[in-house]
Backbone as CSV, one residue per row, in Angstrom:
resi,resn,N_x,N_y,N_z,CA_x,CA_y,CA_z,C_x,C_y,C_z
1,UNK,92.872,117.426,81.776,93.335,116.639,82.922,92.501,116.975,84.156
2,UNK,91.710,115.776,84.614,91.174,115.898,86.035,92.191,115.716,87.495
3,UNK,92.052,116.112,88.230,92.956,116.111,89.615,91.934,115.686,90.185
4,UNK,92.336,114.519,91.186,90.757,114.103,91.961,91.800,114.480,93.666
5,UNK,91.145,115.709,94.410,91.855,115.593,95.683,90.599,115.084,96.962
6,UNK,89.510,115.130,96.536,88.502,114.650,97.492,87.237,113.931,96.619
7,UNK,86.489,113.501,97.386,85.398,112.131,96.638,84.596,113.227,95.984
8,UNK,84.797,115.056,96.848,83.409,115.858,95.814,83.958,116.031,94.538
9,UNK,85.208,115.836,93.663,85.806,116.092,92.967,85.436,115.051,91.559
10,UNK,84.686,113.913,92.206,83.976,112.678,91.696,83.143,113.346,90.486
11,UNK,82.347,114.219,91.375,81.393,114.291,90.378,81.337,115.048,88.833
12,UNK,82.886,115.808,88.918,82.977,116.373,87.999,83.594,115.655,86.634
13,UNK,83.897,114.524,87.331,84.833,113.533,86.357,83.820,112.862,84.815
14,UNK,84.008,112.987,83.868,83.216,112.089,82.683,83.509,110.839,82.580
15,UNK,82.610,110.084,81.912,82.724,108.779,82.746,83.899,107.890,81.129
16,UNK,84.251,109.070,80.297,84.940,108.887,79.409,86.152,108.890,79.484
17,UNK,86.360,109.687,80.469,87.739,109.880,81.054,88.627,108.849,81.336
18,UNK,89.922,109.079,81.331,90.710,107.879,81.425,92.155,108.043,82.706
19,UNK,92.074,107.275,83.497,92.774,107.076,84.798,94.113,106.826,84.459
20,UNK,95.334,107.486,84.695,96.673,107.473,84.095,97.651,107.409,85.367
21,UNK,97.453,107.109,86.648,98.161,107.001,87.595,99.186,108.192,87.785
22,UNK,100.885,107.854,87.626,101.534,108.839,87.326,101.779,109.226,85.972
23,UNK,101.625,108.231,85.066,101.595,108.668,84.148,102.799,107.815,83.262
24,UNK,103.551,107.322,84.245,105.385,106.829,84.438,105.406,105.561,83.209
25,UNK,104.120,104.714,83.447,104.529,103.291,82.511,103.920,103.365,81.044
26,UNK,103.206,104.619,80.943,102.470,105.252,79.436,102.961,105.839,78.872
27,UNK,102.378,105.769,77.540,102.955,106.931,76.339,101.424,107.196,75.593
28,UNK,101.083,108.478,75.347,99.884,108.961,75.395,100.127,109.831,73.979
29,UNK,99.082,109.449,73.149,99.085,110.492,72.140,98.910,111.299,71.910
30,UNK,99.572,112.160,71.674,98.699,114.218,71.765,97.689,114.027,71.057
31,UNK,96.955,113.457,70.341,95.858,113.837,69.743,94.571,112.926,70.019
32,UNK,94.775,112.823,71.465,93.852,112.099,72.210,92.974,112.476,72.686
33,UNK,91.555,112.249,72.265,90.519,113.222,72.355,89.667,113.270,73.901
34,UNK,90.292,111.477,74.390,89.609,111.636,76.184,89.983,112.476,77.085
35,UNK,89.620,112.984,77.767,90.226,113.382,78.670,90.670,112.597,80.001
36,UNK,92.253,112.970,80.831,92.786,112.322,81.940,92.539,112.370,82.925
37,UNK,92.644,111.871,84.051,92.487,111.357,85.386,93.727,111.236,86.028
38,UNK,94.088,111.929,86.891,95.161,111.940,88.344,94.497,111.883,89.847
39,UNK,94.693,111.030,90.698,94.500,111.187,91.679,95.601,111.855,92.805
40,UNK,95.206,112.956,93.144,96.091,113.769,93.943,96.385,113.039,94.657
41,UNK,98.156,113.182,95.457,98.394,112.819,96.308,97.620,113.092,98.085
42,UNK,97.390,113.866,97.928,96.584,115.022,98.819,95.314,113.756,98.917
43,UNK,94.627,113.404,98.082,93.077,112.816,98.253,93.110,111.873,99.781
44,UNK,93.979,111.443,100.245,93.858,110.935,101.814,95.347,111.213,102.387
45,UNK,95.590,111.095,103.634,96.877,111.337,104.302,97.427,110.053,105.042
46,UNK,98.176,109.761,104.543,98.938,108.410,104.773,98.745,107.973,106.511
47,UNK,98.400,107.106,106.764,98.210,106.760,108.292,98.137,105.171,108.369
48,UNK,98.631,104.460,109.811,98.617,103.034,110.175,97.315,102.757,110.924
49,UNK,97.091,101.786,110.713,95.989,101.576,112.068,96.187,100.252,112.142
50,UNK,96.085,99.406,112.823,96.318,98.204,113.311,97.219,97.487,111.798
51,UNK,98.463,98.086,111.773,98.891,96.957,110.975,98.942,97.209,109.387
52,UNK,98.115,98.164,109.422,98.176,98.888,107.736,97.674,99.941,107.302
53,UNK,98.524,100.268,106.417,98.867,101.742,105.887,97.694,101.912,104.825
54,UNK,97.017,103.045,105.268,96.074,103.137,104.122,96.754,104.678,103.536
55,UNK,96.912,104.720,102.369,97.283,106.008,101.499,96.927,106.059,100.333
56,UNK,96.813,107.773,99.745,96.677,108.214,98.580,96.869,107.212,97.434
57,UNK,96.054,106.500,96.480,96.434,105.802,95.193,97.363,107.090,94.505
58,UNK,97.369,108.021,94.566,98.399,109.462,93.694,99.532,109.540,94.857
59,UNK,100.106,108.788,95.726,100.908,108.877,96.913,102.124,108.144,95.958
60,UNK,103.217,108.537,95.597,104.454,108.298,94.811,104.940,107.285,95.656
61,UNK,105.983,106.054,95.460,106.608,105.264,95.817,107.511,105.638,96.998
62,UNK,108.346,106.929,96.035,109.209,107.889,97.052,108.780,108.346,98.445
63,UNK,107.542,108.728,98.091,107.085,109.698,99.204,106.571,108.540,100.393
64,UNK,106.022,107.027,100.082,105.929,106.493,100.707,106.898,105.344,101.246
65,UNK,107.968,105.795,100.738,109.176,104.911,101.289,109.673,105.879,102.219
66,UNK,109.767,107.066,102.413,109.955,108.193,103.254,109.280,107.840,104.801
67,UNK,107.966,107.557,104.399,107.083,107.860,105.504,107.266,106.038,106.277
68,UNK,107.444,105.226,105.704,107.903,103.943,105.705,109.203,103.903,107.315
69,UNK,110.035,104.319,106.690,111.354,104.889,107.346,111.316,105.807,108.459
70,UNK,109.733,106.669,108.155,109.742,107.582,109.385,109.349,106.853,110.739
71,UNK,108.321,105.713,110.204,107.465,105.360,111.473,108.131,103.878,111.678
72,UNK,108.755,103.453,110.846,110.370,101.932,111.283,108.534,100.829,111.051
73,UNK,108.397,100.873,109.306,107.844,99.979,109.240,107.984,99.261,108.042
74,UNK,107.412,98.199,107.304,108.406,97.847,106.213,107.105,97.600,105.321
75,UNK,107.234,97.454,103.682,106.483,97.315,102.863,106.944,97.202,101.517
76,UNK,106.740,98.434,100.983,107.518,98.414,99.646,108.846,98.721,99.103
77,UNK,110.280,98.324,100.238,111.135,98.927,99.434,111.592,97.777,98.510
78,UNK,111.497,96.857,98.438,111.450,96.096,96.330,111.110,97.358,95.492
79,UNK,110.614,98.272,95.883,110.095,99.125,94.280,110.996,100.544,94.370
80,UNK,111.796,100.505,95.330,112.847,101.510,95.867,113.431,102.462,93.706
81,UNK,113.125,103.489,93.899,113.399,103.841,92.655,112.573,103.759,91.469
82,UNK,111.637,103.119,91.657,110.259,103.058,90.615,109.866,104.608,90.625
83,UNK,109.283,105.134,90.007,108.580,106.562,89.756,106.870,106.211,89.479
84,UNK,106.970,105.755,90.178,104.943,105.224,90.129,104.361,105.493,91.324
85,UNK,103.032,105.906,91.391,102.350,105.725,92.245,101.863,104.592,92.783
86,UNK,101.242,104.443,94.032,100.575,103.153,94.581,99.701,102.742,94.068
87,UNK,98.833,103.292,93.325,97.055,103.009,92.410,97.844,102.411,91.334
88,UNK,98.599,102.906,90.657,99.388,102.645,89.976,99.819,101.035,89.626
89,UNK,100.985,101.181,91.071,101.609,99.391,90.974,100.263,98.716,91.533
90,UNK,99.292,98.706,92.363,98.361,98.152,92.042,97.428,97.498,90.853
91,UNK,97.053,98.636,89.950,96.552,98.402,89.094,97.516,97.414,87.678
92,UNK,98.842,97.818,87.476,99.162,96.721,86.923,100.007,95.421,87.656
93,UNK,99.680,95.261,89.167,100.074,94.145,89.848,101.622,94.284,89.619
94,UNK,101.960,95.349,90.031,103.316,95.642,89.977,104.535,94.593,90.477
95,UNK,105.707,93.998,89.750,106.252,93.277,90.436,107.554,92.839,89.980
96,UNK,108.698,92.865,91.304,110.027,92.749,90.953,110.735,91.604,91.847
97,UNK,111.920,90.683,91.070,112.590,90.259,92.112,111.744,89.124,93.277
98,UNK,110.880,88.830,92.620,110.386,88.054,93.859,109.046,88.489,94.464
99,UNK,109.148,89.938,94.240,108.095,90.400,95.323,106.925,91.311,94.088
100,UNK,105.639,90.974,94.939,104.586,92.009,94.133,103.470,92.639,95.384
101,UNK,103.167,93.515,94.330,102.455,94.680,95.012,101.156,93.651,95.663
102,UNK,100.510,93.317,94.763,99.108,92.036,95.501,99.576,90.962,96.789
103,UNK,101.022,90.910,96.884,101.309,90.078,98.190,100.572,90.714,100.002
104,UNK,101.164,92.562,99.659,101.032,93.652,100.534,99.410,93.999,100.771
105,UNK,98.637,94.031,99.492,97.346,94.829,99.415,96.565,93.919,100.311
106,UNK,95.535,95.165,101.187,94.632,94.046,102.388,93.299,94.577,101.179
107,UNK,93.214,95.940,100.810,91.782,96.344,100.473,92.185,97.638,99.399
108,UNK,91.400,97.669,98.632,91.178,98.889,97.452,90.239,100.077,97.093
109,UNK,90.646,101.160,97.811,88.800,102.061,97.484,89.158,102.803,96.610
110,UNK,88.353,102.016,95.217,87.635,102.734,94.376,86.453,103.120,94.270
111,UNK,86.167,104.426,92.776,84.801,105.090,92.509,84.995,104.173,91.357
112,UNK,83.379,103.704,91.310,82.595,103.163,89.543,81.826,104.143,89.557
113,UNK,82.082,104.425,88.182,80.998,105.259,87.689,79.339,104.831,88.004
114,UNK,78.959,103.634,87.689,77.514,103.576,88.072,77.144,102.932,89.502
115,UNK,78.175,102.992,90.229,78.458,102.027,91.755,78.410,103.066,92.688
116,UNK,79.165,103.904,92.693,80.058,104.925,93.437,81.338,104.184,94.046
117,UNK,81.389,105.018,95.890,83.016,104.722,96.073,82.658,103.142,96.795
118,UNK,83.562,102.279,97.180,83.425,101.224,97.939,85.252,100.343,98.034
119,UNK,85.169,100.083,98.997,86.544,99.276,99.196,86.259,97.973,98.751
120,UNK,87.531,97.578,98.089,87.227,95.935,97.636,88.514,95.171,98.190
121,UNK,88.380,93.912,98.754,89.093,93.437,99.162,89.684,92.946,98.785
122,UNK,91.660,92.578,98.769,92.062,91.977,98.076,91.787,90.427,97.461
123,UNK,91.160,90.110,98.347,90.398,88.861,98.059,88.615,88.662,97.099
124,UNK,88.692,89.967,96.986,87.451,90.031,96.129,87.800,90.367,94.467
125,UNK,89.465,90.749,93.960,89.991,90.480,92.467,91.275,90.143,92.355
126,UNK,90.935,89.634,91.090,92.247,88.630,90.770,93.223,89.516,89.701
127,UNK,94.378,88.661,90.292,95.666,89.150,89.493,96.620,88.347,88.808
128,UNK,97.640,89.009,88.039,98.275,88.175,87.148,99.693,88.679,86.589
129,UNK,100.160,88.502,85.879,101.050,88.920,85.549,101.007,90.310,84.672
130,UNK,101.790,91.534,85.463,101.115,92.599,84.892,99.622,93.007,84.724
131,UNK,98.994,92.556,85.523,97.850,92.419,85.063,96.754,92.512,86.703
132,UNK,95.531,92.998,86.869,94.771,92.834,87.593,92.902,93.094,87.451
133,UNK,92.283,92.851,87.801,90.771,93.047,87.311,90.617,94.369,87.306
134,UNK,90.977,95.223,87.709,91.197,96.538,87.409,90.918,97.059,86.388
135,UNK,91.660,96.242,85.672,91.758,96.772,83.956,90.707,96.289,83.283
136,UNK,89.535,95.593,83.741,88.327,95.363,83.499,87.141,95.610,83.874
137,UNK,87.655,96.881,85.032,86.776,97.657,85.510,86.444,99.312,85.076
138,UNK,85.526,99.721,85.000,85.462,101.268,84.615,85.110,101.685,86.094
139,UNK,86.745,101.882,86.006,86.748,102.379,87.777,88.146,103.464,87.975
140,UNK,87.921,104.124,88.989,88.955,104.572,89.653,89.931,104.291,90.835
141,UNK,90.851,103.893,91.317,92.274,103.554,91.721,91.936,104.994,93.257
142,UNK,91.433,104.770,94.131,91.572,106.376,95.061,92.305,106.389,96.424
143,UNK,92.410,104.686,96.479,93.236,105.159,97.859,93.995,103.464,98.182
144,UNK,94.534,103.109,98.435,95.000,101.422,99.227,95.340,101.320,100.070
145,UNK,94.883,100.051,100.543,95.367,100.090,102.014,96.204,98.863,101.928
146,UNK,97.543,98.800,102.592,98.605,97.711,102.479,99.110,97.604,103.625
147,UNK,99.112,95.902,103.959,99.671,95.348,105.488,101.053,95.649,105.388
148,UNK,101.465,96.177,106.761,102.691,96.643,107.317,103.006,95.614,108.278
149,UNK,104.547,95.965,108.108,105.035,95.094,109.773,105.862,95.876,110.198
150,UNK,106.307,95.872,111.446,107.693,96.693,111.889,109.076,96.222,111.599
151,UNK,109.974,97.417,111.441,111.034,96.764,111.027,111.863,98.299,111.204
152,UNK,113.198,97.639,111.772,114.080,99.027,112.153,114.694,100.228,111.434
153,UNK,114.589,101.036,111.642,115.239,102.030,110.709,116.479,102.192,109.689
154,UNK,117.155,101.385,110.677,118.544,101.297,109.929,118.674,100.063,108.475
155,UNK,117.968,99.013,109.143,117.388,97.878,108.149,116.280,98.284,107.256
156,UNK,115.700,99.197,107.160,114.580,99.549,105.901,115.968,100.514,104.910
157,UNK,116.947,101.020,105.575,117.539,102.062,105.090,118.119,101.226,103.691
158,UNK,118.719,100.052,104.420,120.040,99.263,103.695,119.142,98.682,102.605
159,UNK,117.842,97.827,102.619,117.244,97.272,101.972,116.792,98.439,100.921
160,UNK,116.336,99.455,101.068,116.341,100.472,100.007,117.727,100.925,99.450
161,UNK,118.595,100.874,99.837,119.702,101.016,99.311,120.540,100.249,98.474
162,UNK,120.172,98.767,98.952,120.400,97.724,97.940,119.604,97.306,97.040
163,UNK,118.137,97.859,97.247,117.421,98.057,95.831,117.424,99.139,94.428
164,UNK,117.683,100.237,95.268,118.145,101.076,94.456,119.486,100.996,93.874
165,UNK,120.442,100.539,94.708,121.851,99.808,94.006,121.555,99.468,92.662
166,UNK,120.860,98.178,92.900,120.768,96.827,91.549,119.874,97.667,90.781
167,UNK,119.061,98.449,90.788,117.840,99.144,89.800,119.063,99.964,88.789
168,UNK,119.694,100.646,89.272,120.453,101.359,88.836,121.976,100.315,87.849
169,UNK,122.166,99.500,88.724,123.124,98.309,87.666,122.371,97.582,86.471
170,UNK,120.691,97.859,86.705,120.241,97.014,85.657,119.262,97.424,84.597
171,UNK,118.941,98.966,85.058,118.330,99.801,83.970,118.518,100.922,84.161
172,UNK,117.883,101.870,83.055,118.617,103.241,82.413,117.907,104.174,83.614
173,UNK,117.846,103.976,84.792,116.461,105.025,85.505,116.931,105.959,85.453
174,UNK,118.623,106.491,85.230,118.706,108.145,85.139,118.637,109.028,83.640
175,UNK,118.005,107.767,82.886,117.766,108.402,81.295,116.095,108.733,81.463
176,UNK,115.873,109.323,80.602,113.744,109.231,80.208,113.669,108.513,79.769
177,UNK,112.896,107.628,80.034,112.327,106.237,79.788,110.737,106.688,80.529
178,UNK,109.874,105.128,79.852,109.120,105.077,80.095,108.696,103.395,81.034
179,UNK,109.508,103.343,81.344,109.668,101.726,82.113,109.551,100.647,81.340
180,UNK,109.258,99.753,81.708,109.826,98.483,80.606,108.499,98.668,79.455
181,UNK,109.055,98.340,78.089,108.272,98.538,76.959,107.527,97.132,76.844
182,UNK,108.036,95.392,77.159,107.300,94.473,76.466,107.149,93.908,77.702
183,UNK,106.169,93.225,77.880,106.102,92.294,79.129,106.891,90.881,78.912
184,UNK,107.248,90.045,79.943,108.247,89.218,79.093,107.231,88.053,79.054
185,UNK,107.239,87.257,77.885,106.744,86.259,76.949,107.115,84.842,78.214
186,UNK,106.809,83.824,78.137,106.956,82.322,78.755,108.241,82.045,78.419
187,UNK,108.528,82.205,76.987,110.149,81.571,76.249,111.137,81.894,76.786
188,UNK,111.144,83.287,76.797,112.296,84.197,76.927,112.024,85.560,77.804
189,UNK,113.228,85.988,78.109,112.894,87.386,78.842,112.846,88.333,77.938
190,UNK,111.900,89.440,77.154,111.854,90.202,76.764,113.184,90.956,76.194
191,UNK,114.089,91.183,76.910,115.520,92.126,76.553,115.914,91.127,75.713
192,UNK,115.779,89.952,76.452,116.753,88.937,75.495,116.444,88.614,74.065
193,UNK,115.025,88.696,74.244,114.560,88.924,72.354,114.926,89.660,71.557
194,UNK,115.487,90.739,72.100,115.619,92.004,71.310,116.644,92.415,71.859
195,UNK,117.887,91.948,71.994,119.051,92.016,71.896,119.150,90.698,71.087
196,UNK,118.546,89.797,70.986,119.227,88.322,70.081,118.764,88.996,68.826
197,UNK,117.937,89.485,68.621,117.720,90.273,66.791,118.441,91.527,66.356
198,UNK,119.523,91.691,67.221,120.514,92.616,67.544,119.796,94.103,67.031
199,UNK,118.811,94.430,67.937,118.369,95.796,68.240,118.614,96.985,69.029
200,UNK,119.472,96.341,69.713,119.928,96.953,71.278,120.813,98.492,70.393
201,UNK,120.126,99.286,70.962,120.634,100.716,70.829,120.013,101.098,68.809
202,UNK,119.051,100.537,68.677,118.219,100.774,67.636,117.811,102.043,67.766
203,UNK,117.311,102.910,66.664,116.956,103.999,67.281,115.984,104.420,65.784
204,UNK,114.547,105.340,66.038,113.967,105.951,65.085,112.916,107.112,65.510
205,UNK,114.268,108.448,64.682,113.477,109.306,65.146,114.699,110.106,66.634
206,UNK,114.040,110.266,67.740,114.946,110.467,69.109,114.572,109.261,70.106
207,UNK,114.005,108.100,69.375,113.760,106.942,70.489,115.060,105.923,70.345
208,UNK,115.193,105.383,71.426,116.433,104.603,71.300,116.214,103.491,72.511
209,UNK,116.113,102.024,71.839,116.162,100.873,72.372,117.565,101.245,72.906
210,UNK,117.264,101.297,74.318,118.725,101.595,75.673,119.831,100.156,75.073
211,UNK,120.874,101.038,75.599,122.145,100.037,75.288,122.516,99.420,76.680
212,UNK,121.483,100.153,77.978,121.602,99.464,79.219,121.064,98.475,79.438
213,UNK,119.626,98.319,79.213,118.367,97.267,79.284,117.857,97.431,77.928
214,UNK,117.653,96.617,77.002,116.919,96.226,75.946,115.662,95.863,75.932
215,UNK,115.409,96.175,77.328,113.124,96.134,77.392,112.631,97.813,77.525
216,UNK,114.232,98.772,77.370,113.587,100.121,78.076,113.937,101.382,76.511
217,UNK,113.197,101.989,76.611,113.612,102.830,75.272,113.862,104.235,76.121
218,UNK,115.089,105.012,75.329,114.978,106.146,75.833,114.829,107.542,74.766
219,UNK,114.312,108.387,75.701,114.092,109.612,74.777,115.283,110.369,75.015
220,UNK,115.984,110.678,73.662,117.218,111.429,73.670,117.309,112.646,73.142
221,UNK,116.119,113.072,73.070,115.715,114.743,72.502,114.070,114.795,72.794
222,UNK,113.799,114.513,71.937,112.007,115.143,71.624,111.321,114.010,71.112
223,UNK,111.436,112.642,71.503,110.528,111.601,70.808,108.987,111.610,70.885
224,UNK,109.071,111.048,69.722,107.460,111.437,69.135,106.837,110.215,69.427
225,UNK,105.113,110.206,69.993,104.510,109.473,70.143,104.987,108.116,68.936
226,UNK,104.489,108.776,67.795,104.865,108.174,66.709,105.813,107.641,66.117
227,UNK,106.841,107.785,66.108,108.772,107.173,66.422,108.275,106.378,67.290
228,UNK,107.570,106.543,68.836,107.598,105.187,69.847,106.922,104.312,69.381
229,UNK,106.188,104.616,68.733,105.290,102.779,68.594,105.292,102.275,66.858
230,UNK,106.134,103.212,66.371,106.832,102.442,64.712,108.369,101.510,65.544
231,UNK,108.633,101.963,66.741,109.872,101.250,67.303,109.232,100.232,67.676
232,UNK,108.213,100.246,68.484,107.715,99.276,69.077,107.276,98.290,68.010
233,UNK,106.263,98.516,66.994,105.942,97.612,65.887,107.044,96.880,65.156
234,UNK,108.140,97.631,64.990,109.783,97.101,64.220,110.308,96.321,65.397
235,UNK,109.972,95.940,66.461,110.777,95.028,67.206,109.377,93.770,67.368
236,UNK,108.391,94.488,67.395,107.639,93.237,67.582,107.196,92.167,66.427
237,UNK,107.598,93.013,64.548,107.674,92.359,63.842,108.613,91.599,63.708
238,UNK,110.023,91.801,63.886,111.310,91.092,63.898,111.339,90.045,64.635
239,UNK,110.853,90.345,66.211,110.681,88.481,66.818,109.747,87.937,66.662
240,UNK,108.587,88.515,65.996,107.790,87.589,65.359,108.103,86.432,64.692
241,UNK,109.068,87.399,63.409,109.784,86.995,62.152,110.589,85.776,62.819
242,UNK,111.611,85.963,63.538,113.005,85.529,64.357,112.290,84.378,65.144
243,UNK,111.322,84.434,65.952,110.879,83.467,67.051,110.051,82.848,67.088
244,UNK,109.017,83.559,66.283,107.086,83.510,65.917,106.963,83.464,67.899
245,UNK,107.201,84.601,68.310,107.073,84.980,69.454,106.609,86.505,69.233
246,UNK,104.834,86.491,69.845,104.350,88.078,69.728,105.047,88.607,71.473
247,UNK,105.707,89.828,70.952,105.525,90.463,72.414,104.579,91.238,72.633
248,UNK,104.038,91.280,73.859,102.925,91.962,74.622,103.589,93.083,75.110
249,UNK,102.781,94.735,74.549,103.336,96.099,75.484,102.749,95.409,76.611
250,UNK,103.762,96.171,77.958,103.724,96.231,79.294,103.242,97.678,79.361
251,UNK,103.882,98.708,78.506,103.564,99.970,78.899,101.948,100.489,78.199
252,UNK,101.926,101.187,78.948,100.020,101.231,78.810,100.328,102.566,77.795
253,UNK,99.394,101.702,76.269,99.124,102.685,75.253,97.666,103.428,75.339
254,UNK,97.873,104.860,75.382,96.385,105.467,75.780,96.174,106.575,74.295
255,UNK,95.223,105.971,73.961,95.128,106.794,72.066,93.484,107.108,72.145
């Protein structure tokens, strides 16, 4: 595992290496021969300047809903309770309820391996569902900068509070999970596939399709890489079977 806390930290990185944000929406195989990538929270210090917040891509949701609240400005509380970093919901165009991370983003500084560092503007890549050019770049995630507006203390409080409310009425976030397992399909919403093939609270191994949300699996002892993605293959053969509907992982498989 690499820690990147400054750009000299660049150079030690292999260009084999693989960028894992927090780590929160993956399941990673122990017998994975690349080596990882974290960008410290530490690598820049959260600050405004006319209007937007540039911070750490390794800067947690938490920590920047904190600092949000400190200075009475508004941004991301839609993700109130997520366990991700900002490089993070960036990189898979993070998005809930209405709202996504690419609405906020003004600019992106990443390192390419044969480029070096450079900011890219949100208007210089495209995004999608779950999805952003990112993931077609051999690049690193090191810092974002996202438009702010002002907004009062007491009103950022409630709006995080009523996000974290409904997060909590509508998935398992105080179990281990790994955030939603399928991205949802055009037809149907994902849970609903797999609760209609009556899977809901399926289990193989210590993995267990949640009996809260049916897109979230939880670990109820010691689940094995391997238990997770024979679960994952047994639900994606069944609505195959059931729908001739493939589901797409959302959660990033790193082997």
């Amino acid at each position: 595992m690499y820690i990147i806390e400054s750009e000299d930290d660049l150079q030690h990185i292999p260009k084999h290496a693989i960028p894992i944000g927090s780590g929160s929406n993956s399941i990673i195989n122990p017998n994975i021969a690349h080596p990882l990538i974290k960008v410290s929270p530490k690598f820049c210090e959260a600050q405004c300047i006319n209007n937007q917040l540039t911070c750490s891509a390794g800067a947690t949701v938490a920590t920047i809903l904190k600092w949000l609240i400190e200075y009475e400005v508004s941004a991301i509380e839609f993700a109130a309770g997520v366990p991700a970093t900002i490089g993070g919901m960036v990189y898979m165009n993070f998005e809930c309820w209405g709202h996504t991370i690419s609405s906020l983003v003004n600019s992106v500084y990443v390192f390419e391996f044969n480029k070096g560092c450079r900011w890219i503007s949100r208007s210089e890549y495209d995004v999608d569902y779950r999805w952003s050019s990112f993931h077609d770049m051999k690049c690193i995630i090191l810092a974002v900068q996202l438009n702010i507006v002002s907004c009062r203390r007491k009103v950022l409080k409630q709006r995080i509070t009523d996000h974290l409310r409904e997060r909590k009425e509508k998935q398992p976030i105080l179990k281990s999970t790994f955030g939603s397992v399928f991205k949802n399909p055009i037809e149907k919403k994902a849970w609903e596939l797999v609760e209609a093939c009556n899977l809901k609270g399926m289990t193989i191994g210590d993995v267990k399709v949640s009996t809260h949300h049916a897109n979230f699996f939880e670990n109820t002892n010691k689940a094995s890489f391997k238990d997770t993605m024979n679960l994952i293959k047994l639900i994606q053969n069944k609505v195959h079977t059931m729908y001739n509907i493939n589901l797409e992982c959302e959660v990033q498989i790193i082997q």
